[in-house]
DOKEKOL-776402 format. One record per residue: residue in three letters; residue number from 1; x, y, z of N, C-alpha, C in turn. Coordinates in steps of 0.1 Angstrom, whole numbers, plus 5000, padded with zeros to 4 digits. Example, Ala and Ser with C-alpha at 12.3 -4.5 7.8 and 13.67 -1.06 7.14 Angstrom:
<sites>
<site><type>ALA</type><seq>1</seq><n_px>5132</n_px><n_py>4943</n_py><n_pz>5078</n_pz><ca_px>5123</ca_px><ca_py>4955</ca_py><ca_pz>5078</ca_pz><c_px>5132</c_px><c_py>4967</c_py><c_pz>5078</c_pz></site>
<site><type>SER</type><seq>2</seq><n_px>5128</n_px><n_py>4978</n_py><n_pz>5071</n_pz><ca_px>5137</ca_px><ca_py>4989</ca_py><ca_pz>5071</ca_pz><c_px>5129</c_px><c_py>5000</c_py><c_pz>5079</c_pz></site>
</sites>
This chain:
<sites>
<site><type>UNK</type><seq>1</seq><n_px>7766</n_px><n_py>0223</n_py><n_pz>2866</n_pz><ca_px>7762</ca_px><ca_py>0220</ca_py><ca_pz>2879</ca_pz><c_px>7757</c_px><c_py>0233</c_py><c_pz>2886</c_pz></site>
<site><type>UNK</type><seq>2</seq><n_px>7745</n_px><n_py>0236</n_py><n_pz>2892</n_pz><ca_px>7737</ca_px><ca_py>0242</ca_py><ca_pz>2899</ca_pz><c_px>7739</c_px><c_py>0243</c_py><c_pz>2910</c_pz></site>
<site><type>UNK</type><seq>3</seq><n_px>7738</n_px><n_py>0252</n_py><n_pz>2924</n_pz><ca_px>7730</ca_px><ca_py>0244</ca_py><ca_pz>2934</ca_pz><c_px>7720</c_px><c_py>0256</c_py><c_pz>2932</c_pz></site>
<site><type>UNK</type><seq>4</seq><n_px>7712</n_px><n_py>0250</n_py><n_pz>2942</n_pz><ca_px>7696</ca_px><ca_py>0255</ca_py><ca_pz>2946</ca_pz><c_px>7690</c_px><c_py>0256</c_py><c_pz>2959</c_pz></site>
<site><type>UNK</type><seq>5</seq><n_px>7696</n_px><n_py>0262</n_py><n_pz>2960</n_pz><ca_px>7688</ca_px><ca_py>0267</ca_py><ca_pz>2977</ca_pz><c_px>7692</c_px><c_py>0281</c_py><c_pz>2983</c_pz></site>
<site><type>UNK</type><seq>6</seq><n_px>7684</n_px><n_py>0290</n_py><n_pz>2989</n_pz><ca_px>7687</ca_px><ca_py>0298</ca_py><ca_pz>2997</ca_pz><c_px>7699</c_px><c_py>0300</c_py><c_pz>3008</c_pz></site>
<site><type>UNK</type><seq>7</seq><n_px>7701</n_px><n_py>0311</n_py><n_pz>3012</n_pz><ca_px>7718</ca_px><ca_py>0302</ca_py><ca_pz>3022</ca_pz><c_px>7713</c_px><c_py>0297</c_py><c_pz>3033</c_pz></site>
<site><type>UNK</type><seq>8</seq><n_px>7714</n_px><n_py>0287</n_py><n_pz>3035</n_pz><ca_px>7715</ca_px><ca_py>0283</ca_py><ca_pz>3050</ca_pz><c_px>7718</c_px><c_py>0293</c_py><c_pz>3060</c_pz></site>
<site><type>UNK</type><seq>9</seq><n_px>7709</n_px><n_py>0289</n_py><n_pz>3070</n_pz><ca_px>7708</ca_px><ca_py>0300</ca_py><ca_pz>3082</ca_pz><c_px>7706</c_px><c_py>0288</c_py><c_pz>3095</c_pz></site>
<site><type>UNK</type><seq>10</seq><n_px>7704</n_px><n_py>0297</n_py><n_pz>3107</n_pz><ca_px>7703</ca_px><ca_py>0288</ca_py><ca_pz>3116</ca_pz><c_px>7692</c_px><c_py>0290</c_py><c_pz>3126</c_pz></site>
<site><type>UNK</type><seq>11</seq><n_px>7691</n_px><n_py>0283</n_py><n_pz>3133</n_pz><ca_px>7676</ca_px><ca_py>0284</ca_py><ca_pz>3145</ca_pz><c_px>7665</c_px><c_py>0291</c_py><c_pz>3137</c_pz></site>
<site><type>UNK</type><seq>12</seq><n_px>7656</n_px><n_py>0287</n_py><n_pz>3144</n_pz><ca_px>7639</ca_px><ca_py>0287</ca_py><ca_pz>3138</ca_pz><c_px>7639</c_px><c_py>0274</c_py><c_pz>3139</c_pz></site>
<site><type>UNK</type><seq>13</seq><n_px>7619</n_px><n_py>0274</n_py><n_pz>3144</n_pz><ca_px>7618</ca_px><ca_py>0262</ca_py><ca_pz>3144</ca_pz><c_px>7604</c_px><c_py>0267</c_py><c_pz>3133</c_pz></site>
<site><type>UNK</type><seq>14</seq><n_px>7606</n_px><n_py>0268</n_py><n_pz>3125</n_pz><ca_px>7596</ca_px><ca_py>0267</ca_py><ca_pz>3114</ca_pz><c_px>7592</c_px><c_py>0257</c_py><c_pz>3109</c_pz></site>
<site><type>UNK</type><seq>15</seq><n_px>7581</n_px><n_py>0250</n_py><n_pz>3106</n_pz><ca_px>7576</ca_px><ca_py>0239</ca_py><ca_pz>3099</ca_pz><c_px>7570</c_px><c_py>0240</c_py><c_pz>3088</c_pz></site>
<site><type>UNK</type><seq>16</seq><n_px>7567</n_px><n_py>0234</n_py><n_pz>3074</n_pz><ca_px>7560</ca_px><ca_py>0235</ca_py><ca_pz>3068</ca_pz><c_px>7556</c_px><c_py>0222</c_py><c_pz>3061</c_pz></site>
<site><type>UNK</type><seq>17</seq><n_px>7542</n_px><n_py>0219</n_py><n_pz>3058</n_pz><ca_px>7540</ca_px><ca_py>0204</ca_py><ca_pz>3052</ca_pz><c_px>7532</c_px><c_py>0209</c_py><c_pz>3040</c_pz></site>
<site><type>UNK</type><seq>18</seq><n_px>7541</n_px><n_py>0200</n_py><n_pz>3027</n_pz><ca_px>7538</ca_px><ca_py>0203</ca_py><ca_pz>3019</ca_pz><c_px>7526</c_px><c_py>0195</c_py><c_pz>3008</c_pz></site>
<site><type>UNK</type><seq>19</seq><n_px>7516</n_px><n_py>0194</n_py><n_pz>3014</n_pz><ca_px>7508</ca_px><ca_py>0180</ca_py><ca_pz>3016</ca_pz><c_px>7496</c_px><c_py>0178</c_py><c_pz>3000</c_pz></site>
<site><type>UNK</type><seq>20</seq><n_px>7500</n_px><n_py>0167</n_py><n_pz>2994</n_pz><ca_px>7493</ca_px><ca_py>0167</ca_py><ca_pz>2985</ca_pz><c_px>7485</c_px><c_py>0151</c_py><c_pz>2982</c_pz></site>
<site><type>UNK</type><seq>21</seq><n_px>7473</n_px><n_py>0146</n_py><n_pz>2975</n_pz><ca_px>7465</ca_px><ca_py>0139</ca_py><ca_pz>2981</ca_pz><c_px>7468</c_px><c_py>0125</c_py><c_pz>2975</c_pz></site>
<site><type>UNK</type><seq>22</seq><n_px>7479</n_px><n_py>0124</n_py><n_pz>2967</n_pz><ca_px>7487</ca_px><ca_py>0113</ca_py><ca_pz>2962</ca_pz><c_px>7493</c_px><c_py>0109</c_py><c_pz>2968</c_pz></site>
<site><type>UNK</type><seq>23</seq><n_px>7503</n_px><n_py>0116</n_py><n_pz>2976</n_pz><ca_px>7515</ca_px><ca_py>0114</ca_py><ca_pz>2983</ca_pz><c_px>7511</c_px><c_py>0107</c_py><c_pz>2999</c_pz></site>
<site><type>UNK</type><seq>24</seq><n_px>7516</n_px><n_py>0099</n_py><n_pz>3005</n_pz><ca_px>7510</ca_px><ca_py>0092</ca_py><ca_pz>3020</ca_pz><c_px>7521</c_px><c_py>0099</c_py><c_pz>3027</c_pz></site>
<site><type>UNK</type><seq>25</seq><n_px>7529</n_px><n_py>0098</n_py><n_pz>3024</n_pz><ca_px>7544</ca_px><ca_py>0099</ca_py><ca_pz>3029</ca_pz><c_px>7555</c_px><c_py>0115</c_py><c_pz>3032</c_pz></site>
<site><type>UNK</type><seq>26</seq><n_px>7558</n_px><n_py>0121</n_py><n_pz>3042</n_pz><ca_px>7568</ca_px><ca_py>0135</ca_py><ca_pz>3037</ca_pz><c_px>7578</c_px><c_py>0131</c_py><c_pz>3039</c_pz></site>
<site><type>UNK</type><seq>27</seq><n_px>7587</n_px><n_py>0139</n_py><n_pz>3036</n_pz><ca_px>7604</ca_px><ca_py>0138</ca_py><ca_pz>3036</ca_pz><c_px>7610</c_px><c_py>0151</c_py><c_pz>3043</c_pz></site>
<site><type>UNK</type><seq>28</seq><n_px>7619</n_px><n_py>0151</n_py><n_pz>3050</n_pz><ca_px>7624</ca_px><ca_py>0161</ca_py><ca_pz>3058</ca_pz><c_px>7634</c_px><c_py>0174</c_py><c_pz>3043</c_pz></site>
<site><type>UNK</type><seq>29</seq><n_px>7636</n_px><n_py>0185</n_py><n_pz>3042</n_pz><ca_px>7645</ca_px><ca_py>0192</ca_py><ca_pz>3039</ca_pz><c_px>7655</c_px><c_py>0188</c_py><c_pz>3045</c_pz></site>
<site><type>UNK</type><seq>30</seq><n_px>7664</n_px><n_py>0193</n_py><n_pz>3042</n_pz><ca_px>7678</ca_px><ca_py>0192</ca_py><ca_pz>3048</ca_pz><c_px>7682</c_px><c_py>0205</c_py><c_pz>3061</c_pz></site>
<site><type>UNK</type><seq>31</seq><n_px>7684</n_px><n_py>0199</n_py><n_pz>3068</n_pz><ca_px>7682</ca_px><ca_py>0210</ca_py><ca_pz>3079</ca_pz><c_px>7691</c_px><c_py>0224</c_py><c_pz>3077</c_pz></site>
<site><type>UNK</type><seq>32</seq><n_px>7685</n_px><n_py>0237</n_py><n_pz>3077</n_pz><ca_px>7691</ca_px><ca_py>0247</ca_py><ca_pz>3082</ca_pz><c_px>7693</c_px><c_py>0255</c_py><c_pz>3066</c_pz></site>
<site><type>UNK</type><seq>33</seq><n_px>7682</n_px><n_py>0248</n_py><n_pz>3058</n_pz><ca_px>7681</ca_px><ca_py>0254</ca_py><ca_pz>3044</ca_pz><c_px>7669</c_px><c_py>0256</c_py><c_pz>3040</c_pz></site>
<site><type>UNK</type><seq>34</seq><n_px>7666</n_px><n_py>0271</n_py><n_pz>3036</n_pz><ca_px>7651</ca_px><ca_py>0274</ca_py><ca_pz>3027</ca_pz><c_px>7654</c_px><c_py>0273</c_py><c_pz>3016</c_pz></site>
<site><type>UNK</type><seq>35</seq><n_px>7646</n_px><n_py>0261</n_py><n_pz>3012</n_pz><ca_px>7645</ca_px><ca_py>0259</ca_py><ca_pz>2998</ca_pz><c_px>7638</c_px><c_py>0262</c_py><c_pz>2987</c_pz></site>
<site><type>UNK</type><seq>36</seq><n_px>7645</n_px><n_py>0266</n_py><n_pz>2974</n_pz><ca_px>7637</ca_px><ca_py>0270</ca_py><ca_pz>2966</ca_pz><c_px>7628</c_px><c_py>0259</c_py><c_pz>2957</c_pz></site>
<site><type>UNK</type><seq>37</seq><n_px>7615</n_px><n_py>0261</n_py><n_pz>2958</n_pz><ca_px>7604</ca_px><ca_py>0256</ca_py><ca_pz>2950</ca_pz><c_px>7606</c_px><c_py>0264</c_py><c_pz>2932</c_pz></site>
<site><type>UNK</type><seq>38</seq><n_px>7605</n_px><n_py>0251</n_py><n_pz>2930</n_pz><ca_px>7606</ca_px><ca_py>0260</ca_py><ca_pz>2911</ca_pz><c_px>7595</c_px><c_py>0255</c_py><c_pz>2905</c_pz></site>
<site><type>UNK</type><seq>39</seq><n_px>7594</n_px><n_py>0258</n_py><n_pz>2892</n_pz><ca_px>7583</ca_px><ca_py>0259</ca_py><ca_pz>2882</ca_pz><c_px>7581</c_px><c_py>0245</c_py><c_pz>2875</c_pz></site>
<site><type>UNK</type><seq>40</seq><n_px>7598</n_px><n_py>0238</n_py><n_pz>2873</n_pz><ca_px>7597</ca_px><ca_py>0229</ca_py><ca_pz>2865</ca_pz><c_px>7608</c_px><c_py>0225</c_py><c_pz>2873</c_pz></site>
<site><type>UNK</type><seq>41</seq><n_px>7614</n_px><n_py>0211</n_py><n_pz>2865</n_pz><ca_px>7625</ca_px><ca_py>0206</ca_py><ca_pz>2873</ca_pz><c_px>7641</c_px><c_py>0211</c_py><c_pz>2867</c_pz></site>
<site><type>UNK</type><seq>42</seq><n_px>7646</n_px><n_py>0221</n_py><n_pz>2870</n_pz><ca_px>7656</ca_px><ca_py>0225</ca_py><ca_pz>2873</ca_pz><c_px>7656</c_px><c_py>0240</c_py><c_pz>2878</c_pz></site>
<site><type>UNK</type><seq>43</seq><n_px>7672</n_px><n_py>0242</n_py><n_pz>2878</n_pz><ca_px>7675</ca_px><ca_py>0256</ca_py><ca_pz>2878</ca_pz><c_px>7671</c_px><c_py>0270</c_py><c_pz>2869</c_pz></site>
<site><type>UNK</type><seq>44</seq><n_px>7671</n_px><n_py>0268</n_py><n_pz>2864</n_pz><ca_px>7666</ca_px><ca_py>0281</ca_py><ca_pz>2848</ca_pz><c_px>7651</c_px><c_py>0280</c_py><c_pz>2851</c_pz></site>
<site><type>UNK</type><seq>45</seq><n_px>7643</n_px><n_py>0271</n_py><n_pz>2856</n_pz><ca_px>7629</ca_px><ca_py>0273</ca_py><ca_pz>2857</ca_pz><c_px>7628</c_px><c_py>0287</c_py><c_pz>2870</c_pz></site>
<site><type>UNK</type><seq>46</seq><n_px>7618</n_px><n_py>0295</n_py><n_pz>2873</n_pz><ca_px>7611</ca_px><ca_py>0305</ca_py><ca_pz>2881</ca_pz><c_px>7610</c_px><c_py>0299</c_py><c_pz>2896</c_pz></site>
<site><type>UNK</type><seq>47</seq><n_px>7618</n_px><n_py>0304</n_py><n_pz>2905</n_pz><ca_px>7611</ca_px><ca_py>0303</ca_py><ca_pz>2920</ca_pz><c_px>7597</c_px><c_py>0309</c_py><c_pz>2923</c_pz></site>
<site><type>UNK</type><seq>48</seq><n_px>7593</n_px><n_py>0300</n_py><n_pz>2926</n_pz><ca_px>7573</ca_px><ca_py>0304</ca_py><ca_pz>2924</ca_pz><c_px>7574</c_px><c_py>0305</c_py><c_pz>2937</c_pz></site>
<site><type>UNK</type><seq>49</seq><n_px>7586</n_px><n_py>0298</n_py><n_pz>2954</n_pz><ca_px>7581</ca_px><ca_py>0298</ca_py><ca_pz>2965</ca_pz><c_px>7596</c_px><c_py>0294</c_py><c_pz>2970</c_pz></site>
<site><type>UNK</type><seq>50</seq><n_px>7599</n_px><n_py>0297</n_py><n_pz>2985</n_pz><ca_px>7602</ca_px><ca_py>0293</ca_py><ca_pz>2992</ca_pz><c_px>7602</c_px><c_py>0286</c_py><c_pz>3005</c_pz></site>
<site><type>UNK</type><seq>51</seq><n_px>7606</n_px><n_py>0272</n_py><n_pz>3006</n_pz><ca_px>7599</ca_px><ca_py>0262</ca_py><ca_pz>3020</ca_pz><c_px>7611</c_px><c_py>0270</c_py><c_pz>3029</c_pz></site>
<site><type>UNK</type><seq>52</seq><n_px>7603</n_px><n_py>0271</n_py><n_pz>3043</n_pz><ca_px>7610</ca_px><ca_py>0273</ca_py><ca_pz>3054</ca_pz><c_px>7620</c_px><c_py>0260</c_py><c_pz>3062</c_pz></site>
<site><type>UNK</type><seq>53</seq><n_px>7626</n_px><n_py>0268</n_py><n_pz>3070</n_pz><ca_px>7635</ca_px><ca_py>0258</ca_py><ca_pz>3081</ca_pz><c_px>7624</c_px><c_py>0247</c_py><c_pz>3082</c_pz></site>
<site><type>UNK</type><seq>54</seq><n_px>7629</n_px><n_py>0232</n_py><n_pz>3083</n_pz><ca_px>7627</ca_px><ca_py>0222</ca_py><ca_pz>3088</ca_pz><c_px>7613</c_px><c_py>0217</c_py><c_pz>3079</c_pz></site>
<site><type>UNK</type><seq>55</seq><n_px>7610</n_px><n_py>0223</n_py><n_pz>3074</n_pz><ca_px>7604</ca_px><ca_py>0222</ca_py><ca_pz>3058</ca_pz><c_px>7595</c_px><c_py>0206</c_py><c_pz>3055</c_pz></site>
<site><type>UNK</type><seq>56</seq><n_px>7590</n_px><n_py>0196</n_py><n_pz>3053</n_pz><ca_px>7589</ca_px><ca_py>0190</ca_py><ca_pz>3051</ca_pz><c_px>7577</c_px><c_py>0186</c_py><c_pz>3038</c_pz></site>
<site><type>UNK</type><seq>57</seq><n_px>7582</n_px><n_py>0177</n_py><n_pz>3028</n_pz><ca_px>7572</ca_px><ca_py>0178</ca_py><ca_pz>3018</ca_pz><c_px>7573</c_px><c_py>0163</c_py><c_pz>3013</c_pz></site>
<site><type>UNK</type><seq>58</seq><n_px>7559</n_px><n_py>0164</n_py><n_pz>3008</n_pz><ca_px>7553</ca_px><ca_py>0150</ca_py><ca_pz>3001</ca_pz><c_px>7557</c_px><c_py>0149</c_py><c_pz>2984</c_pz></site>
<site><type>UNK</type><seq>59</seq><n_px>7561</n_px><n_py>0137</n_py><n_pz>2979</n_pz><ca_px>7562</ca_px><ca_py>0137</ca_py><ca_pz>2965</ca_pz><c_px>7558</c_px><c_py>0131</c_py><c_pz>2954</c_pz></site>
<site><type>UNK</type><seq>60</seq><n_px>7550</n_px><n_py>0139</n_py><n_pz>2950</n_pz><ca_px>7540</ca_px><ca_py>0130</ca_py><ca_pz>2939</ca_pz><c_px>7547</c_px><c_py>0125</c_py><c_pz>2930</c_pz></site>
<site><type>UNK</type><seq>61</seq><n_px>7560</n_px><n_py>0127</n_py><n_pz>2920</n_pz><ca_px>7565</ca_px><ca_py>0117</ca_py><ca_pz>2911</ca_pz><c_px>7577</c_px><c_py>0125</c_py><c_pz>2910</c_pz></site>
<site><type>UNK</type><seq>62</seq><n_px>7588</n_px><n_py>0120</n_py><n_pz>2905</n_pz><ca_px>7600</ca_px><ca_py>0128</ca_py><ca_pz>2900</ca_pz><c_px>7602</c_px><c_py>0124</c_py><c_pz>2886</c_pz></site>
<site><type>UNK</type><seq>63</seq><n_px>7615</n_px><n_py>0132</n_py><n_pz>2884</n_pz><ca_px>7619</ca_px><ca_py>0134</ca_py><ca_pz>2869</ca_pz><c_px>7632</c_px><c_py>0140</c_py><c_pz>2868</c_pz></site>
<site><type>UNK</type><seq>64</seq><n_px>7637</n_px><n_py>0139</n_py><n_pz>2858</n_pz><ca_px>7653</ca_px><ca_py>0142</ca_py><ca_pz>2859</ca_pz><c_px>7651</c_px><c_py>0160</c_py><c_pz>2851</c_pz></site>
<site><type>UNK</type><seq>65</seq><n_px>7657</n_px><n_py>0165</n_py><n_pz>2856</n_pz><ca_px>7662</ca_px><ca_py>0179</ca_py><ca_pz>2849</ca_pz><c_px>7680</c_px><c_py>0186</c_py><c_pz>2852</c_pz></site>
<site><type>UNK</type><seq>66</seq><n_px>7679</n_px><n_py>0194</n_py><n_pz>2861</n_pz><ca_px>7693</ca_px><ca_py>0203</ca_py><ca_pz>2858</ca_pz><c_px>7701</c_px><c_py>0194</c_py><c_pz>2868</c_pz></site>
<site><type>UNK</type><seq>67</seq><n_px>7710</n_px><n_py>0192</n_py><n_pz>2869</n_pz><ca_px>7720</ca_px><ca_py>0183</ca_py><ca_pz>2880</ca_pz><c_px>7725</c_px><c_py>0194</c_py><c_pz>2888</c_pz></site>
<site><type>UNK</type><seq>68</seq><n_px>7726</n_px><n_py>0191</n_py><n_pz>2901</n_pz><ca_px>7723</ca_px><ca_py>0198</ca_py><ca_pz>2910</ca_pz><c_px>7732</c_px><c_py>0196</c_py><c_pz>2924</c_pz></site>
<site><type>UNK</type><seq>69</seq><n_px>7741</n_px><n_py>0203</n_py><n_pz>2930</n_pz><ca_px>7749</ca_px><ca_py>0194</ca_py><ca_pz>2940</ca_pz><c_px>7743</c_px><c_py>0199</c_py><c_pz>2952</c_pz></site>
<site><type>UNK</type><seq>70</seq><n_px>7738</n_px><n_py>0194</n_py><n_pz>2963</n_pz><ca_px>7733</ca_px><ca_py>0197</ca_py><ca_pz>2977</ca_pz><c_px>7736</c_px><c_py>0188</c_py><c_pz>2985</c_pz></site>
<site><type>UNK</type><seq>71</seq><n_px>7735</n_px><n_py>0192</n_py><n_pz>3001</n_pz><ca_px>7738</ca_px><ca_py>0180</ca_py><ca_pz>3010</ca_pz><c_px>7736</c_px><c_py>0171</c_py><c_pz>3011</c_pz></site>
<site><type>UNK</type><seq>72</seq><n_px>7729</n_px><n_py>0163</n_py><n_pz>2998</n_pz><ca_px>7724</ca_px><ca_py>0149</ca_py><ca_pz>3001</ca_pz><c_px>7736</c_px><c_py>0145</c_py><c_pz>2985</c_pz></site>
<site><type>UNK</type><seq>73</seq><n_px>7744</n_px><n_py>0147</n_py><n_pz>2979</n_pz><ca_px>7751</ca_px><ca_py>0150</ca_py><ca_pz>2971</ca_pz><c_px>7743</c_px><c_py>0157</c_py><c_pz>2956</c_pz></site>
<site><type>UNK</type><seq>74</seq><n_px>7751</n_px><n_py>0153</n_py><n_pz>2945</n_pz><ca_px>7746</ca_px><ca_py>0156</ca_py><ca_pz>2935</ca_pz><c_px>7738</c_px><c_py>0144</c_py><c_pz>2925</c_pz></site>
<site><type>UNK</type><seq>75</seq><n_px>7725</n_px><n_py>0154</n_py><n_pz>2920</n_pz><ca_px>7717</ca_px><ca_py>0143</ca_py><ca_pz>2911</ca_pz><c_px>7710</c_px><c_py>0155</c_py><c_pz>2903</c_pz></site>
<site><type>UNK</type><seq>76</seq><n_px>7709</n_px><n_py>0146</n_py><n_pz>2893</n_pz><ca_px>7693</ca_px><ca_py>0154</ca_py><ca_pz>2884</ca_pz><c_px>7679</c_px><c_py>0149</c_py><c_pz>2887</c_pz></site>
<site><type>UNK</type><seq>77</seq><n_px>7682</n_px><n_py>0144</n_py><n_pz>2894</n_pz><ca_px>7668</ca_px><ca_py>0142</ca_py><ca_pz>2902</ca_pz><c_px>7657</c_px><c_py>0149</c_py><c_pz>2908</c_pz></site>
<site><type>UNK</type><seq>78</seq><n_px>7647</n_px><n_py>0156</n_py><n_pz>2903</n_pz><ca_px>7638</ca_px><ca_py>0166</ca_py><ca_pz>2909</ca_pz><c_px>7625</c_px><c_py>0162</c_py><c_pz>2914</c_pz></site>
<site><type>UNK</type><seq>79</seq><n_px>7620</n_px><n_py>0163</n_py><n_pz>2924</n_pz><ca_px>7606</ca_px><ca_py>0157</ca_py><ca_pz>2931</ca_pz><c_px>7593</c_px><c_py>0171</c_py><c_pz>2929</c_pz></site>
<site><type>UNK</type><seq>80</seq><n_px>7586</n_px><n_py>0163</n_py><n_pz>2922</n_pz><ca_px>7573</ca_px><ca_py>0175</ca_py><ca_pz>2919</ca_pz><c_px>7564</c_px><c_py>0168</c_py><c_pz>2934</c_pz></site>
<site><type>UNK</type><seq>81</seq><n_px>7567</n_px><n_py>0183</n_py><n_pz>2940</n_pz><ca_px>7555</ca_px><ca_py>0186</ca_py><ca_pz>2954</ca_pz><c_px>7543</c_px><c_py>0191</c_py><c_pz>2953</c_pz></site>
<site><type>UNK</type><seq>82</seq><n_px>7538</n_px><n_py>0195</n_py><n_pz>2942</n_pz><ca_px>7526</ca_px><ca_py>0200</ca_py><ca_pz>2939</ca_pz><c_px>7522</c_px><c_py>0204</c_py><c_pz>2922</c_pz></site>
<site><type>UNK</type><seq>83</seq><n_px>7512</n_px><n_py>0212</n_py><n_pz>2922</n_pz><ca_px>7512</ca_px><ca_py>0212</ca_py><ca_pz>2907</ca_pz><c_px>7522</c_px><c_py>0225</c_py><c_pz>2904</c_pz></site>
<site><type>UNK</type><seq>84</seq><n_px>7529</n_px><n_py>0220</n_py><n_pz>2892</n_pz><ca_px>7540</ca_px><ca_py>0234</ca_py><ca_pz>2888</ca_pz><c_px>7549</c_px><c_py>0233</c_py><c_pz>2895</c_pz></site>
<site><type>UNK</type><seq>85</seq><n_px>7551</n_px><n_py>0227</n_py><n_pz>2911</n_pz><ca_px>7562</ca_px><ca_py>0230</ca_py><ca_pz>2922</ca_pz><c_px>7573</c_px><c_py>0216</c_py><c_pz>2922</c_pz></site>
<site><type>UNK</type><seq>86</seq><n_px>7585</n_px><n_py>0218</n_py><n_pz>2924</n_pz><ca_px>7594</ca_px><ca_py>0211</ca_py><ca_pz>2919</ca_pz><c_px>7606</c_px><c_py>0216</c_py><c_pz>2932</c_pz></site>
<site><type>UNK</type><seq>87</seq><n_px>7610</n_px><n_py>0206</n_py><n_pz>2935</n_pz><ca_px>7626</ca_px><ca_py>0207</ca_py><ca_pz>2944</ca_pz><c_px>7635</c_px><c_py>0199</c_py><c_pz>2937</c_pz></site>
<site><type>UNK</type><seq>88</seq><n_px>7652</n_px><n_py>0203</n_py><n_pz>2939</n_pz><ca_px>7659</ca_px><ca_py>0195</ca_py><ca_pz>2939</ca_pz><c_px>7661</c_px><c_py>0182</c_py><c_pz>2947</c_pz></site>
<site><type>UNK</type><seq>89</seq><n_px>7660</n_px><n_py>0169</n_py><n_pz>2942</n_pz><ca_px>7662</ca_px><ca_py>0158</ca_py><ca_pz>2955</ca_pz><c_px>7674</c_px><c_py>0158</c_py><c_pz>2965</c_pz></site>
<site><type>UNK</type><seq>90</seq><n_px>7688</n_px><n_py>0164</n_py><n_pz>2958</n_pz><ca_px>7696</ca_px><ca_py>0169</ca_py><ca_pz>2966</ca_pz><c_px>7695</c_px><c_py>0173</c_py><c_pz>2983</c_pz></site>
<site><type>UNK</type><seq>91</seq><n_px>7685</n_px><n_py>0180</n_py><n_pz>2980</n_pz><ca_px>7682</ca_px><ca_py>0194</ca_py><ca_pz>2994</ca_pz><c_px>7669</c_px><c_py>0180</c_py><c_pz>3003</c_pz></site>
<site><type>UNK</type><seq>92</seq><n_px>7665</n_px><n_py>0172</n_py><n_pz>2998</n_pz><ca_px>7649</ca_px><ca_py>0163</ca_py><ca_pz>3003</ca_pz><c_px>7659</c_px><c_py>0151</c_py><c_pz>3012</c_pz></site>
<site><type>UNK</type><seq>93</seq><n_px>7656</n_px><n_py>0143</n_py><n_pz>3024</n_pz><ca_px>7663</ca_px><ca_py>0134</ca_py><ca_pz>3029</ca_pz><c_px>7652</c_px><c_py>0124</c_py><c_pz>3027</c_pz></site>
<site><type>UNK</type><seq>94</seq><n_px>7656</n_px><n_py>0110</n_py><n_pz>3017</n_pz><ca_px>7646</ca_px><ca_py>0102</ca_py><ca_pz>3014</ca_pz><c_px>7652</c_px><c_py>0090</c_py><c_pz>3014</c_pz></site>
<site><type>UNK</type><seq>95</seq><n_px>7662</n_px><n_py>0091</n_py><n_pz>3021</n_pz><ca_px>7675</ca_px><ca_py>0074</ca_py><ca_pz>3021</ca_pz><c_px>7676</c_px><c_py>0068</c_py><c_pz>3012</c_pz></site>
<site><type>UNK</type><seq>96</seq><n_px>7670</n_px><n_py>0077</n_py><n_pz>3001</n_pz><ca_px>7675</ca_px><ca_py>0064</ca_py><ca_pz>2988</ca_pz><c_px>7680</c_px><c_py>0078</c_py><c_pz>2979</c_pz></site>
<site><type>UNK</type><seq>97</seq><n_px>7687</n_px><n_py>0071</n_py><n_pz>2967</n_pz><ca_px>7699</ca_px><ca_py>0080</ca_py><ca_pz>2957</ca_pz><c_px>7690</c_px><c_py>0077</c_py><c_pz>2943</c_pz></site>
<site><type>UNK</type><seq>98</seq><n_px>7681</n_px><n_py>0062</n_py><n_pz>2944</n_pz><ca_px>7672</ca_px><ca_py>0069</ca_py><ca_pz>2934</ca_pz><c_px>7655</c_px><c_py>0073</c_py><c_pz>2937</c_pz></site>
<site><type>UNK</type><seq>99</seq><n_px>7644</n_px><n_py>0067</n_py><n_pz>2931</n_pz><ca_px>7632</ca_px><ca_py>0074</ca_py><ca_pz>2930</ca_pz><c_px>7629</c_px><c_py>0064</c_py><c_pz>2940</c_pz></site>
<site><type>UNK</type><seq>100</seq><n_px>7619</n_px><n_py>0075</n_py><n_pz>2944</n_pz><ca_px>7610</ca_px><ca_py>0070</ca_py><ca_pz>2959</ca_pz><c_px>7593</c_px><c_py>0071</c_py><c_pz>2956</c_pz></site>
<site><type>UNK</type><seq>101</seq><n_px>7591</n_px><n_py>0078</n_py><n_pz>2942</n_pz><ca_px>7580</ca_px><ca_py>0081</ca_py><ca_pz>2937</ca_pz><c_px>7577</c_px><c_py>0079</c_py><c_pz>2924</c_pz></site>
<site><type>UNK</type><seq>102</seq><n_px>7567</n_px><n_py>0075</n_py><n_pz>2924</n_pz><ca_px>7569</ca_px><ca_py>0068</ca_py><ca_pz>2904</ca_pz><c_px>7573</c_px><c_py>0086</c_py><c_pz>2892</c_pz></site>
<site><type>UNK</type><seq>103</seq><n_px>7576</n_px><n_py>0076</n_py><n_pz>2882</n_pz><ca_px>7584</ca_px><ca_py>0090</ca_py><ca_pz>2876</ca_pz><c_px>7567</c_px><c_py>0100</c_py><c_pz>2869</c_pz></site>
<site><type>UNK</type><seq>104</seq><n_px>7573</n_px><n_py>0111</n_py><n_pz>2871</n_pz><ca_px>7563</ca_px><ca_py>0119</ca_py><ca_pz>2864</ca_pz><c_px>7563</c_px><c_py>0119</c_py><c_pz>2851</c_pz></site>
<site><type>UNK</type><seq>105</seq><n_px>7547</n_px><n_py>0118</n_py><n_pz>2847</n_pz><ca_px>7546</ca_px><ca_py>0114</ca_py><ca_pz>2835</ca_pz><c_px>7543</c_px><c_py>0130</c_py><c_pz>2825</c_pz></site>
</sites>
């Protein structure tokens, strides 16, 4: 079990949309966490980026990789936000526990 994120911090009102042309829809981060963007879907993959406070991103498909525990609990569940870029669904608030986006093929 992993986690994945930067430490939580507080205040900023930083935004970020992580907008891609599949996706209709964003999903909030989990508040008061910069999250790390990876390569592939898990842990052992490269931080290629980090989303700021209050963060918000769109998700083109997911796929299972490293299991992962964050405030939204634990899953292997990871949401590809762009090409190469990858979060844990953990850290994403999407009121569902499974896929919200067809699986990545």
């Amino acid at each position: 079990m992993s986690v994945d994120q930067s430490a939580p911090v507080g205040g900023g009102e930083e935004k970020e949309s992580v907008a891609t042309a599949a996706a209709a829809r964003t999903y909030p981060v989990a508040p008061g966490y910069r999250l790390n963007v990876r390569s592939g879907p898990g842990t052992g993959y490269a931080v290629v980026r980090v989303l700021p406070l209050g963060a918000q991103v769109s998700i083109t498909c997911q796929t299972n990789g490293t299991t992962v525990t964050g405030p939204y609990g634990t899953s292997s569940l990871w949401n590809r936000i762009g090409n190469g870029e990858y979060v844990s669904d953990t850290y994403v608030y999407t009121g569902s526990d499974g896929y919200v986006a067809p699986p990545c093929s």
